[in-house]
Structures are given as structure tokens and as C-alpha cells.
C-alpha positions as CSV (number, residue, x, y, z in Angstrom):
1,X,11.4,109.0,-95.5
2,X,8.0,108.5,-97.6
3,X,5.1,110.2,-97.4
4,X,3.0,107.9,-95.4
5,X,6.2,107.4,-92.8
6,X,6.5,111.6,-92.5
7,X,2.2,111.0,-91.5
8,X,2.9,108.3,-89.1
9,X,5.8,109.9,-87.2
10,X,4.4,113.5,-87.2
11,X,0.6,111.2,-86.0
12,X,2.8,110.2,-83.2
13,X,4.8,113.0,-82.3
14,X,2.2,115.9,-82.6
15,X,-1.5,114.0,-82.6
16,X,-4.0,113.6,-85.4
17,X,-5.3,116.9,-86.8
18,X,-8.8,117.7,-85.7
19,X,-11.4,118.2,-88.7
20,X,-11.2,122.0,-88.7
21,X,-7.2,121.8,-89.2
22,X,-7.3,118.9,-91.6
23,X,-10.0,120.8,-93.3
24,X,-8.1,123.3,-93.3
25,X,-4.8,121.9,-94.6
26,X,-6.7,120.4,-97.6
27,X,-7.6,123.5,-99.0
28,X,-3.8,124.1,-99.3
29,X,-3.2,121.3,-101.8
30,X,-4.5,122.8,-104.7
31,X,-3.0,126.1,-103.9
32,X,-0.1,127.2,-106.1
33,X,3.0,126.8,-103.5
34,X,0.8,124.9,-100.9
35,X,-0.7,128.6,-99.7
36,X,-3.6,128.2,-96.9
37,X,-6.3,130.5,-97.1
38,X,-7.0,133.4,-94.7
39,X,-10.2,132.6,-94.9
40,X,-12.8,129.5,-94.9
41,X,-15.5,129.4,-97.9
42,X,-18.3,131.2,-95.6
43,X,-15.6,134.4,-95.6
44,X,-14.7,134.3,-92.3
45,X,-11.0,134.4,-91.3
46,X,-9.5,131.3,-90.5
47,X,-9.0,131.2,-86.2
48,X,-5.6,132.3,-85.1
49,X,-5.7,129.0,-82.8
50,X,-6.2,126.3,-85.5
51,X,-3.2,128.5,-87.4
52,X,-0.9,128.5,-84.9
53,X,-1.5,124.6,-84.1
54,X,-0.8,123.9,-87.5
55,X,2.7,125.8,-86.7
56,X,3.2,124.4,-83.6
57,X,2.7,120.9,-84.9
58,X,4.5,120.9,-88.1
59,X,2.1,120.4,-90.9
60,X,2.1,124.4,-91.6
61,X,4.7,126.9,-91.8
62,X,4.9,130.6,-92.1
63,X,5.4,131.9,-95.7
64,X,5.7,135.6,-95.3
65,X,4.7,138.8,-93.5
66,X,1.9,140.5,-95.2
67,X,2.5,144.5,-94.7
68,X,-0.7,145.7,-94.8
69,X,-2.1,143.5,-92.7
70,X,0.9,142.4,-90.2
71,X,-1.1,140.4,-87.7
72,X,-2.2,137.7,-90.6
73,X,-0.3,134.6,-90.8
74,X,0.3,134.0,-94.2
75,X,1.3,130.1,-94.5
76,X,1.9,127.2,-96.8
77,X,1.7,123.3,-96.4
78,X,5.3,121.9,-95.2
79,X,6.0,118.4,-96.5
80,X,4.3,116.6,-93.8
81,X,1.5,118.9,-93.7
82,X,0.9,118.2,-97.2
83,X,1.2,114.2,-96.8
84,X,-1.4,114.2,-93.7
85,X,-3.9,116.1,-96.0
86,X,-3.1,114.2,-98.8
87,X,-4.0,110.8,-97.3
88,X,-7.4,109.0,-97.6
């Protein structure tokens, strides 16, 4: 399947991204490994909600558990995570 088929069928299955995720997702592509930030440029932590939809929707996944900090989700772009961002 190619890139721009992955983004039409996970478009149809899961919805379009609002701006905060796609936003979001973008800042993974330049991230060795695909790694989404914690936190946005202003500092603040990224909301558990736009995480978690990410998750649930199949453009994000789970990368590992952080010890010292448990309750972060520490994720990376999956394939069609990174094609959605990538478009346009």
C-alpha cells in the first residue's frame, strides 16, 4: 500500500486529524525514530487527550515506558502517522 493509500484509508476509517494532532504529528518527522515530543514549543506538556487519540486512531504508537516519569506516554509516528503528517 503507498503512502497516500495508508492516508486515505486510515482518513476513512479513523477521521482527519484536528490541527492540534496534525500539529502535533509533524513535529515527529524530523525526530530521530519518528519520537513526538512531550511537550509543545511554549513548554507545556502535550494533553493526554490529543495523545491518546493519536493511539486510538493509528497514526501514533507507544515507544516505551519512561521510569521516572511512568505516567508520560512516550511515542513515535507509525507508518500512517507519518504519511498523514507528511502530506501537503
Amino acid at each position: 500500500m503507498s503512502d497516500q493509500s495508508a492516508v486515505l484509508v486510515a482518513r476513512r476509517a479513523k477521521g482527519a486529524p484536528t490541527q492540534v494532532q496534525l500539529a502535533w504529528l509533524r513535529r515527529g518527522l524530523k525526530q530521530p525514530g519518528g519520537k513526538l515530543p512531550l511537550f509543545d514549543l511554549d513548554g507545556k506538556r502535550i494533553d493526554a487527550r490529543t495523545i491518546r487519540r493519536c493511539i486510538e486512531a493509528g497514526w501514533a504508537e507507544p515507544w516505551f515506558a519512561n521510569p521516572t516519569k511512568p505516567d508520560w506516554l512516550v511515542c513515535k509516528l507509525t507508518a500512517t502517522g507519518r504519511a498523514l503528517a507528511d502530506e501537503g
